[in-house]
VMD Tcl script that builds the backbone (N, CA, C; Angstrom):
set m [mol new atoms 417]
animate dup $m
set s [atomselect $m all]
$s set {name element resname resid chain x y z} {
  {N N UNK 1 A 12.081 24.848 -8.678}
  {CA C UNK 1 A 11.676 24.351 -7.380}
  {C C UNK 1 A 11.670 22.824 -7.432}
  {N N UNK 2 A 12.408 22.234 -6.577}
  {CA C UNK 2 A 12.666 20.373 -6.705}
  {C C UNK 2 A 11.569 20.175 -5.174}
  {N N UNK 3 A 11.465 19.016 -5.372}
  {CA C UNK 3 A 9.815 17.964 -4.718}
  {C C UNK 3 A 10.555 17.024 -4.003}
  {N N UNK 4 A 10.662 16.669 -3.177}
  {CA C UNK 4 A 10.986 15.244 -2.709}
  {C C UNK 4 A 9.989 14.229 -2.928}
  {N N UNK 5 A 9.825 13.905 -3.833}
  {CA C UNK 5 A 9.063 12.264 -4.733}
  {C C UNK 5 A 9.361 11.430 -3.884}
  {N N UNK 6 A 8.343 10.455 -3.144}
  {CA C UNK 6 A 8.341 9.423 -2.770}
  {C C UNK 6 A 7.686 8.595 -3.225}
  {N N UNK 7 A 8.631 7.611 -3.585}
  {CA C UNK 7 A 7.948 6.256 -4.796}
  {C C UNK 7 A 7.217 5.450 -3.960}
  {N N UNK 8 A 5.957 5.111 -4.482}
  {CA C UNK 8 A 5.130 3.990 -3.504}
  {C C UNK 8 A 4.914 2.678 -4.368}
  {N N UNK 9 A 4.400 1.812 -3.247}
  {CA C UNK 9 A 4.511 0.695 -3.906}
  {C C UNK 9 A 2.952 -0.262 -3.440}
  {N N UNK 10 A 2.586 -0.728 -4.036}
  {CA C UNK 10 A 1.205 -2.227 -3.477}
  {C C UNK 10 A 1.916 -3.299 -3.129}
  {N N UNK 11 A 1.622 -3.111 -1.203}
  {CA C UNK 11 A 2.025 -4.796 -1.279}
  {C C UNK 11 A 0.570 -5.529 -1.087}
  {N N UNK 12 A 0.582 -6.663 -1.372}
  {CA C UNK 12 A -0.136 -7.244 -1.298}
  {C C UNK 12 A -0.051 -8.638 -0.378}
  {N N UNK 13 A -0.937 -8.873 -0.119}
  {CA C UNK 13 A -0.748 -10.320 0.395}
  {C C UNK 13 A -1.704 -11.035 1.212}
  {N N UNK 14 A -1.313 -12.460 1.702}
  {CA C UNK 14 A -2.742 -13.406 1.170}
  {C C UNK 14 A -2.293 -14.370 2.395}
  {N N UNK 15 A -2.760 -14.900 3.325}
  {CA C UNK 15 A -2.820 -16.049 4.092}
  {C C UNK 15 A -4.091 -17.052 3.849}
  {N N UNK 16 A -3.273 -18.587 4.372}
  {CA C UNK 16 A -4.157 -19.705 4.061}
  {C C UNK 16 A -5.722 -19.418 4.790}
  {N N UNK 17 A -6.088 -18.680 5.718}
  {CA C UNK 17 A -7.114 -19.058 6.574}
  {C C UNK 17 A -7.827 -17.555 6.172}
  {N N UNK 18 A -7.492 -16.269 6.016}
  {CA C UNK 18 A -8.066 -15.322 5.845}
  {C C UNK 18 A -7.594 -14.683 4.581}
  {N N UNK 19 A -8.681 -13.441 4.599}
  {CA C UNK 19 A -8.758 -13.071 2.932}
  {C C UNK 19 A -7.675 -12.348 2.582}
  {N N UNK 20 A -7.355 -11.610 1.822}
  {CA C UNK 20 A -6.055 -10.919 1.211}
  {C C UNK 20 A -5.909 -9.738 1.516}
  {N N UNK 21 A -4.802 -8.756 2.410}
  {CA C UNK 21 A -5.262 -7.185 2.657}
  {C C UNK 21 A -3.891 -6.607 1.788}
  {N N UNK 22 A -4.548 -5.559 1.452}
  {CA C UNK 22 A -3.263 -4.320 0.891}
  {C C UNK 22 A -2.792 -3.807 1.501}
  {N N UNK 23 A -1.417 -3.451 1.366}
  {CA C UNK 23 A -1.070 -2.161 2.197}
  {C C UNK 23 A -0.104 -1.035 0.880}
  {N N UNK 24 A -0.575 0.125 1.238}
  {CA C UNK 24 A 0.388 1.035 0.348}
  {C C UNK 24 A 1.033 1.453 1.331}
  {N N UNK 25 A 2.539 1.297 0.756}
  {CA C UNK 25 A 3.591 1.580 1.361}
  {C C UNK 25 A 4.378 2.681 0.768}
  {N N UNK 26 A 5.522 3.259 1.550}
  {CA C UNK 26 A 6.744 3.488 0.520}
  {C C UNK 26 A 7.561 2.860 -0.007}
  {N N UNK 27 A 7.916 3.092 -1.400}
  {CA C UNK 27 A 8.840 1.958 -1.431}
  {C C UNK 27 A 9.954 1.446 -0.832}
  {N N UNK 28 A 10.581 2.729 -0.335}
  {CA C UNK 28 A 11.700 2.288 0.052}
  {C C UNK 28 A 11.314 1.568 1.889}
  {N N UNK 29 A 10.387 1.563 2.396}
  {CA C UNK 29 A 9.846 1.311 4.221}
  {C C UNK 29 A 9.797 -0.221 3.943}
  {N N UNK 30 A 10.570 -0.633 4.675}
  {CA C UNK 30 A 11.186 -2.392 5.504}
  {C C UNK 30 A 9.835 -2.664 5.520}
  {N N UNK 31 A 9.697 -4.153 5.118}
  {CA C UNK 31 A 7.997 -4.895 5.969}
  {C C UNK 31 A 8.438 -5.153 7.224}
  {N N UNK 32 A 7.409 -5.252 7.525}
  {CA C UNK 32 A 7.268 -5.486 9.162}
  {C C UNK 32 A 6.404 -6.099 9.666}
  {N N UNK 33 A 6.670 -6.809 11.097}
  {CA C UNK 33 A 6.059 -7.655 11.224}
  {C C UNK 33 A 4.332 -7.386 11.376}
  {N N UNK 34 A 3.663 -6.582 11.572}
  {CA C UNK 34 A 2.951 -6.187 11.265}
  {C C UNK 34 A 1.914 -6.556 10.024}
  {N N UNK 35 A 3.153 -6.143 9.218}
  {CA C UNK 35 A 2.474 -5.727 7.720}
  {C C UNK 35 A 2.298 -7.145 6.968}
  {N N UNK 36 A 2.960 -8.326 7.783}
  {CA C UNK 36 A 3.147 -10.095 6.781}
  {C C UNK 36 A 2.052 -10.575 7.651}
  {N N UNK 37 A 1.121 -9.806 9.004}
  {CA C UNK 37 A 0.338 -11.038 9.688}
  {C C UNK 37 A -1.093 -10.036 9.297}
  {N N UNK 38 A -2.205 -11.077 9.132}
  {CA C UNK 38 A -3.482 -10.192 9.277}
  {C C UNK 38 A -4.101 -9.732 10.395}
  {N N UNK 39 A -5.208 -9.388 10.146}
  {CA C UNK 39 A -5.921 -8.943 11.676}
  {C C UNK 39 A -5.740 -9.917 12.547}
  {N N UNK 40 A -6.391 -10.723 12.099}
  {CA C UNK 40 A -6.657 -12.232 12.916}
  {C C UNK 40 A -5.134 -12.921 13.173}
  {N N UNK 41 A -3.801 -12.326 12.823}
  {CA C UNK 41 A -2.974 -12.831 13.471}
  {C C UNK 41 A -2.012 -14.056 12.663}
  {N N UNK 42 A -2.405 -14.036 11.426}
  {CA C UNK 42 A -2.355 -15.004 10.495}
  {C C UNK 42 A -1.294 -14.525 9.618}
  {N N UNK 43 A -0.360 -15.522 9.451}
  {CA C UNK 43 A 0.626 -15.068 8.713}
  {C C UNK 43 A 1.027 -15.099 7.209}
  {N N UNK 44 A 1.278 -13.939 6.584}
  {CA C UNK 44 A 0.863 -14.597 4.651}
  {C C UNK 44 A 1.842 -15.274 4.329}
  {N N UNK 45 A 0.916 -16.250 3.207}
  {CA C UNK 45 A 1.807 -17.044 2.707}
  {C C UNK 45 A 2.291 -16.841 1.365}
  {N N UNK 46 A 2.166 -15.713 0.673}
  {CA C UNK 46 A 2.078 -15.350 -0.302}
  {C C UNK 46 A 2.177 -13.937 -0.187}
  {N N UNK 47 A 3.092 -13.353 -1.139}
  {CA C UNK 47 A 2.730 -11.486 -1.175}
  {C C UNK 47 A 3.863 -11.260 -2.492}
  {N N UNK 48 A 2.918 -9.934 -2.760}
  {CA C UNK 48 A 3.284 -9.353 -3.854}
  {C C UNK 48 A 3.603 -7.733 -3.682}
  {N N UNK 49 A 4.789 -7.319 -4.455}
  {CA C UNK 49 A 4.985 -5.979 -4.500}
  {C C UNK 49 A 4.663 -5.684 -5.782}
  {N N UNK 50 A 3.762 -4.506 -6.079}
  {CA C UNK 50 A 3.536 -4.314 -7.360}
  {C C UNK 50 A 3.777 -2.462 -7.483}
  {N N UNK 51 A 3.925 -2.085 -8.620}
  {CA C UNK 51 A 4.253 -0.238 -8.851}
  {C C UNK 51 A 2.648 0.205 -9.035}
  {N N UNK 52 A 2.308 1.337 -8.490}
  {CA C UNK 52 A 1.399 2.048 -8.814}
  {C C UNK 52 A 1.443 2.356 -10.415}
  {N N UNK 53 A -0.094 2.252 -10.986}
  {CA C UNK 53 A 0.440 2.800 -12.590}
  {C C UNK 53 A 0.656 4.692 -12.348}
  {N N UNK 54 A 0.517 5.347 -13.833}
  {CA C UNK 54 A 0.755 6.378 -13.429}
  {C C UNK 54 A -0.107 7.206 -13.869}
  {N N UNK 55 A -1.419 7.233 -12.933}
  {CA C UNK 55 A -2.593 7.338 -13.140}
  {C C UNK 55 A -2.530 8.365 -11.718}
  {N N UNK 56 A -3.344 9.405 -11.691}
  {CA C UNK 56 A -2.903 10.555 -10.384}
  {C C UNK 56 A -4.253 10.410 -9.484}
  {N N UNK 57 A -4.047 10.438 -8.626}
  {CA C UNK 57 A -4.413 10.006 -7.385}
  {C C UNK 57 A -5.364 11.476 -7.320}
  {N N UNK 58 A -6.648 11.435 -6.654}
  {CA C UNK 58 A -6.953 13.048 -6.531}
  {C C UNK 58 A -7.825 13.822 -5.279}
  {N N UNK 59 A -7.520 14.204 -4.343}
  {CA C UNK 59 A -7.942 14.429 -3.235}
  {C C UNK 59 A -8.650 15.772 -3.017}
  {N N UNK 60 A -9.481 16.222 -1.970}
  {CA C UNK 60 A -9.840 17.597 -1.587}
  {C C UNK 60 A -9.571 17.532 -0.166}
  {N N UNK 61 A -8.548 18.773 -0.209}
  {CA C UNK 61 A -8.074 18.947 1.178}
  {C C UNK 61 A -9.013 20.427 1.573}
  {N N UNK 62 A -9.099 19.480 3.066}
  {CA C UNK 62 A -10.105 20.929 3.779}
  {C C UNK 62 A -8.752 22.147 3.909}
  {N N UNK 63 A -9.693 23.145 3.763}
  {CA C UNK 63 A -8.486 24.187 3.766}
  {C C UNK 63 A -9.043 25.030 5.242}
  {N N UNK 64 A -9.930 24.220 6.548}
  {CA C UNK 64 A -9.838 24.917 7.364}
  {C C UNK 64 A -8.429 24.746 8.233}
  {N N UNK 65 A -8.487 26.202 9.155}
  {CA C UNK 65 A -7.351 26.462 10.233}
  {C C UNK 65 A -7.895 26.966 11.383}
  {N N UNK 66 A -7.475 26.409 12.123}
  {CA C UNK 66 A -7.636 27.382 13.809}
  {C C UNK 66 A -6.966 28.860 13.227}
  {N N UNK 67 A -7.852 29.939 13.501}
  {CA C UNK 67 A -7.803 31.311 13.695}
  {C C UNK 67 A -7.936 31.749 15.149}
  {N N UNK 68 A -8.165 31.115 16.073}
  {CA C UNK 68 A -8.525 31.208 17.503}
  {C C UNK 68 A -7.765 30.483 18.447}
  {N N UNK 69 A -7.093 30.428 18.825}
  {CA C UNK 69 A -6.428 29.627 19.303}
  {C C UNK 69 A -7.005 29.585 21.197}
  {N N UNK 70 A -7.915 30.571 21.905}
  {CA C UNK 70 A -8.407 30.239 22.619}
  {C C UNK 70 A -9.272 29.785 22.427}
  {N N UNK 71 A -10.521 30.464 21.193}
  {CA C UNK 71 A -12.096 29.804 21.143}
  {C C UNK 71 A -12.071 28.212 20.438}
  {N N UNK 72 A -10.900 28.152 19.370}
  {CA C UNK 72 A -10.530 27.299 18.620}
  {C C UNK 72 A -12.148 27.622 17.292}
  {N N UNK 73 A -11.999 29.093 17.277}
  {CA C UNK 73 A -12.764 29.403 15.988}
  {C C UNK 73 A -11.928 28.568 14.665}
  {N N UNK 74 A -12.439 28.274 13.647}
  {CA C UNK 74 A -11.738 28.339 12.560}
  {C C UNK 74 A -12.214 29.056 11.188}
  {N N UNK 75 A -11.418 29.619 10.612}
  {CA C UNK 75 A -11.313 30.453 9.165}
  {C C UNK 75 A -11.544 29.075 8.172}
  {N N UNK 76 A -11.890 29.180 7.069}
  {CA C UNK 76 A -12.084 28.456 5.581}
  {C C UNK 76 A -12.730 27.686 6.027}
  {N N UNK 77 A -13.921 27.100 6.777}
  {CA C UNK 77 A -14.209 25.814 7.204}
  {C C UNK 77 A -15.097 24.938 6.344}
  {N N UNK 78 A -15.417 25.542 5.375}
  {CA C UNK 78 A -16.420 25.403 4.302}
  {C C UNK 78 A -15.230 25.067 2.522}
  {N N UNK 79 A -13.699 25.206 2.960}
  {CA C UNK 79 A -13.239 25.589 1.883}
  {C C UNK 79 A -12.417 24.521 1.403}
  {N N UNK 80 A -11.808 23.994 0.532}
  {CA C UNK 80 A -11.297 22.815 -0.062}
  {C C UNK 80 A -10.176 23.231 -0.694}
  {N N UNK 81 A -8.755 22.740 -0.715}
  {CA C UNK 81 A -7.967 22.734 -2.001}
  {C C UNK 81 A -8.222 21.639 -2.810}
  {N N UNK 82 A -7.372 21.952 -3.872}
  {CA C UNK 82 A -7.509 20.702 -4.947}
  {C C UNK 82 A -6.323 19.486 -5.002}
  {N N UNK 83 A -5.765 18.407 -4.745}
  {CA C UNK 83 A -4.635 18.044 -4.758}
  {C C UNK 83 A -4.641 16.669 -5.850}
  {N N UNK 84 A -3.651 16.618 -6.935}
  {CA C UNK 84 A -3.569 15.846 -7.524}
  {C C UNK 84 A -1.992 14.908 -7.403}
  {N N UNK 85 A -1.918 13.536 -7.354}
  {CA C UNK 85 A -0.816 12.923 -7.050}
  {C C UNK 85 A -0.329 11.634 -7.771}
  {N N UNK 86 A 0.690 11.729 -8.321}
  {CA C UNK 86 A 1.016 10.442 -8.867}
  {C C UNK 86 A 1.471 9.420 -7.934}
  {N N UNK 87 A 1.081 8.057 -7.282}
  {CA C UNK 87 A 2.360 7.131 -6.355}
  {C C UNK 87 A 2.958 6.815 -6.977}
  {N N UNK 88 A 3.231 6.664 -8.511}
  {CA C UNK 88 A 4.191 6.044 -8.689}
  {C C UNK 88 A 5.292 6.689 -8.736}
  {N N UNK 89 A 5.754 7.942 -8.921}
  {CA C UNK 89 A 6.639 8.617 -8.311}
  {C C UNK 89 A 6.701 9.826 -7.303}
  {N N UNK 90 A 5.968 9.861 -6.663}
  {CA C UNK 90 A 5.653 10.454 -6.023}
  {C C UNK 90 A 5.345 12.180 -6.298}
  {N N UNK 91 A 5.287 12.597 -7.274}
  {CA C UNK 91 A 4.879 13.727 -7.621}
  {C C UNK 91 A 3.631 13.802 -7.400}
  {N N UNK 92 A 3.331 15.170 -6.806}
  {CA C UNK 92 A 2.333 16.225 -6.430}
  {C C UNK 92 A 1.905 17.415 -6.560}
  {N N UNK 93 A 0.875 17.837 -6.471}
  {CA C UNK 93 A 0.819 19.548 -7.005}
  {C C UNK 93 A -0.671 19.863 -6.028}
  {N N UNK 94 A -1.087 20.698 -5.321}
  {CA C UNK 94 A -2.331 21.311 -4.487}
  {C C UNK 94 A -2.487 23.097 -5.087}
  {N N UNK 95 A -3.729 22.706 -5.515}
  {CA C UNK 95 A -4.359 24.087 -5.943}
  {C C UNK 95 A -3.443 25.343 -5.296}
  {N N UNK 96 A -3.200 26.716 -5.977}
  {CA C UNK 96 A -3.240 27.396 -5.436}
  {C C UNK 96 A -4.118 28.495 -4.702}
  {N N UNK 97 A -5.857 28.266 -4.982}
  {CA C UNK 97 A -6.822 28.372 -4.397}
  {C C UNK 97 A -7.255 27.254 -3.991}
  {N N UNK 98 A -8.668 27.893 -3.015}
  {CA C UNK 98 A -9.611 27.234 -2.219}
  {C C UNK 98 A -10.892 27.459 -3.014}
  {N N UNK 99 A -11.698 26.273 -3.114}
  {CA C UNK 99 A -12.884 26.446 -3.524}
  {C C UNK 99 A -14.406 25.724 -2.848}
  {N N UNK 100 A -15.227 26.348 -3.208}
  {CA C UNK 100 A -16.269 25.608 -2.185}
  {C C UNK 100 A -16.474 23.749 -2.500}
  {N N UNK 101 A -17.195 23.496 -1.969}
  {CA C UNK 101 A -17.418 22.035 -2.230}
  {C C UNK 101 A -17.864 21.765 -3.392}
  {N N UNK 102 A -19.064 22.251 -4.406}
  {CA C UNK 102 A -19.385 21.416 -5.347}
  {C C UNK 102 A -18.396 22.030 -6.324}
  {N N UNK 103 A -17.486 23.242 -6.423}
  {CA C UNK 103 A -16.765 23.564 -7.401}
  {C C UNK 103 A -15.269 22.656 -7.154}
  {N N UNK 104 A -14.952 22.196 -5.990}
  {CA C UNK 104 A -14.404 21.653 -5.973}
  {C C UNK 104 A -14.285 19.944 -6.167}
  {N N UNK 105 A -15.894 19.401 -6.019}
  {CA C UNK 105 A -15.976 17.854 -6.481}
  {C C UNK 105 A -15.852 18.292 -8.226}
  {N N UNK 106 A -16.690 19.305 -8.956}
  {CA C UNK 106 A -16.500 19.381 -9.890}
  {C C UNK 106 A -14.963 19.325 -10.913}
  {N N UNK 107 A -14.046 20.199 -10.442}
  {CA C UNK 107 A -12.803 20.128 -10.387}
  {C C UNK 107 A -12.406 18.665 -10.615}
  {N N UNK 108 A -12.175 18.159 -9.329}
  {CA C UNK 108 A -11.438 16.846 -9.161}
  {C C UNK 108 A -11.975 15.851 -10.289}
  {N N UNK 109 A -13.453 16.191 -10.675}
  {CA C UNK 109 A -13.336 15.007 -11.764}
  {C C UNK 109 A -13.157 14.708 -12.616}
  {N N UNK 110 A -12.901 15.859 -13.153}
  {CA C UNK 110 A -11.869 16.258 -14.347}
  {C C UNK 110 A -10.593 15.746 -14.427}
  {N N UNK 111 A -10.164 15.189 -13.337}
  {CA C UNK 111 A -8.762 14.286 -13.231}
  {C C UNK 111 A -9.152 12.996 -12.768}
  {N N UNK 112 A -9.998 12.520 -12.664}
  {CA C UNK 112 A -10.416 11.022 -12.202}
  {C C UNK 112 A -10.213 10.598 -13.941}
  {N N UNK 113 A -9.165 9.618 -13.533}
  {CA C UNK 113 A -9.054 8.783 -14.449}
  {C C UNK 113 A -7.565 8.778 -15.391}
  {N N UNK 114 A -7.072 9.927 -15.408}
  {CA C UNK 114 A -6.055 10.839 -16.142}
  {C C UNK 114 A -5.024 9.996 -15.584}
  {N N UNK 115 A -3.897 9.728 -16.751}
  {CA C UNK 115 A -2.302 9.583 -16.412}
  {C C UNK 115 A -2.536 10.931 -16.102}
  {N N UNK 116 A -0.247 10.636 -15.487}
  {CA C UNK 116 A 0.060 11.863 -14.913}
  {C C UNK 116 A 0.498 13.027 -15.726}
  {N N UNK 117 A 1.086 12.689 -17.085}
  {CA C UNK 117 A 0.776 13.766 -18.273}
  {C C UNK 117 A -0.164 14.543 -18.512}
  {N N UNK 118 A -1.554 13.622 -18.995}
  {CA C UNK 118 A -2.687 14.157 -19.317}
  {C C UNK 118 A -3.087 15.629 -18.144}
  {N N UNK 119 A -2.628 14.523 -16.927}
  {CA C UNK 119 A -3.135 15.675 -15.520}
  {C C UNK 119 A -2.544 16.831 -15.538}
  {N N UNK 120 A -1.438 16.735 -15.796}
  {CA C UNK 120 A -0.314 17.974 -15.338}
  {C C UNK 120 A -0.508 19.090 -16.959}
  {N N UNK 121 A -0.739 18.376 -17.761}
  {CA C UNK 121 A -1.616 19.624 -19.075}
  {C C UNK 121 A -2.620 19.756 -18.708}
  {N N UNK 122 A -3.627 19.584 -17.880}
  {CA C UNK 122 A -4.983 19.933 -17.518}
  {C C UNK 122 A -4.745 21.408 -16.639}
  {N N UNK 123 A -3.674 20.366 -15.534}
  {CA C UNK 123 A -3.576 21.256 -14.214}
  {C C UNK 123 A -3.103 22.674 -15.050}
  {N N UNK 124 A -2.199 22.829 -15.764}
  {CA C UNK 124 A -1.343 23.846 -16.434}
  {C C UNK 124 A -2.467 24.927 -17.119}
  {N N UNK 125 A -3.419 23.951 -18.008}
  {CA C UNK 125 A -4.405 24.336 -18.552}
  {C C UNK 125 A -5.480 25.593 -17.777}
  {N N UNK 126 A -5.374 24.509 -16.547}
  {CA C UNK 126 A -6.687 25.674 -15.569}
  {C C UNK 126 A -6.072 26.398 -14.858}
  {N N UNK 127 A -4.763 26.461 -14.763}
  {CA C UNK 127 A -4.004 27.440 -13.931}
  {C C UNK 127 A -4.368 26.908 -12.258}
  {N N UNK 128 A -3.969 25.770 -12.225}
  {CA C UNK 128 A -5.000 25.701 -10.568}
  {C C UNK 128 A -3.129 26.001 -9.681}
  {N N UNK 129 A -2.470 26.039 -10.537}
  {CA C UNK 129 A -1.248 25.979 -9.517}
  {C C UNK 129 A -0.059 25.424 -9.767}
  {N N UNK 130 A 0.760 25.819 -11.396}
  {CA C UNK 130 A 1.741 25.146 -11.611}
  {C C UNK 130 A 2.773 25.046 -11.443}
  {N N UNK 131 A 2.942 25.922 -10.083}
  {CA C UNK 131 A 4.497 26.126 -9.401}
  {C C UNK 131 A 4.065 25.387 -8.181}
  {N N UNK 132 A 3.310 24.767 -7.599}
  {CA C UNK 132 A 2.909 23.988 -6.405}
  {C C UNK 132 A 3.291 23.042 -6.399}
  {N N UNK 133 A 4.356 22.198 -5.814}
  {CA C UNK 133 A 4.868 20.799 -6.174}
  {C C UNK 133 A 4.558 20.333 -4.247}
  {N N UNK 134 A 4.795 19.320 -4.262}
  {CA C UNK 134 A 4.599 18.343 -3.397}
  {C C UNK 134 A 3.710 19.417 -2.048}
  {N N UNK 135 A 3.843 19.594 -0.860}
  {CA C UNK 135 A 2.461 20.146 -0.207}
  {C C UNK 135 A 3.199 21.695 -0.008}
  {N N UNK 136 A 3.571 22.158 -0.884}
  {CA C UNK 136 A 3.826 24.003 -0.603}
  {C C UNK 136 A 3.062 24.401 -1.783}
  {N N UNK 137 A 2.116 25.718 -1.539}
  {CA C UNK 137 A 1.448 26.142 -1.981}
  {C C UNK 137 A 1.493 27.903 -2.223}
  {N N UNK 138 A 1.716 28.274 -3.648}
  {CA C UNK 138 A 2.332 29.599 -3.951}
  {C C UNK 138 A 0.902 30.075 -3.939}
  {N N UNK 139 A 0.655 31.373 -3.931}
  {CA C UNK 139 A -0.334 32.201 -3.893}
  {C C UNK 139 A -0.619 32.805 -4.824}
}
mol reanalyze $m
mol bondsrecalc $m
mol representation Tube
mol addrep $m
């Protein structure tokens, strides 16, 4: 099963009159004019593109859904996947279960901190889902 990896990147950058903002981008997405002025309208005079290290990124996705589509009830609303992510190449993997909240903060911190090696022998380790690559999720 192949992933479409999207490489990200830190830009950074800095104008004379206001403070310095980030933006994570893709790598490959044009700056824009947007992205060179600050809030205040100020244009940088300075910026940097830098690579994410490869340290995995680690999220809890709500795993609710509309089951109702008139009442707008929803199913899992209490329920979390697990998602771990590298930016620097864009590799990904999301639990193939749902778990409640503290089993799931518990989870995730077990990857706070981890390259993306270390992670992906963890992930393998706990079985959370090692055919799950970027946001499809096997059962």
């Amino acid at each position: 099963m192949e992933q479409d990896m999207v490489e990200k990147e830190w830009r950074i950058y800095s104008s004379e009159d206001d403070r310095d903002w980030v933006i994570l981008s893709d790598r490959d997405r044009a700056e824009t004019k947007e992205d060179i002025h600050s809030v205040n309208q100020k244009e940088a005079v300075m910026r940097m593109y830098r690579r994410p290290g490869d340290f995995v990124s680690v999220s809890l996705l709500s795993a609710s859904y509309e089951i109702d589509d008139v009442t707008g009830k929803l199913g899992h609303e209490r329920d979390f996947y697990l998602k771990i992510e590298c930016l620097q190449d864009g590799w990904a993997s999301i639990s193939s279960q749902v778990y409640k909240k503290e089993e799931a903060v518990t989870l995730a911190n077990l990857f706070m901190g981890l390259r993306k090696d270390a992670a992906i022998k963890l992930w393998k380790l706990k079985k959370l889902g090692e055919n799950n690559l970027g946001d499809r999720i096997e059962k």
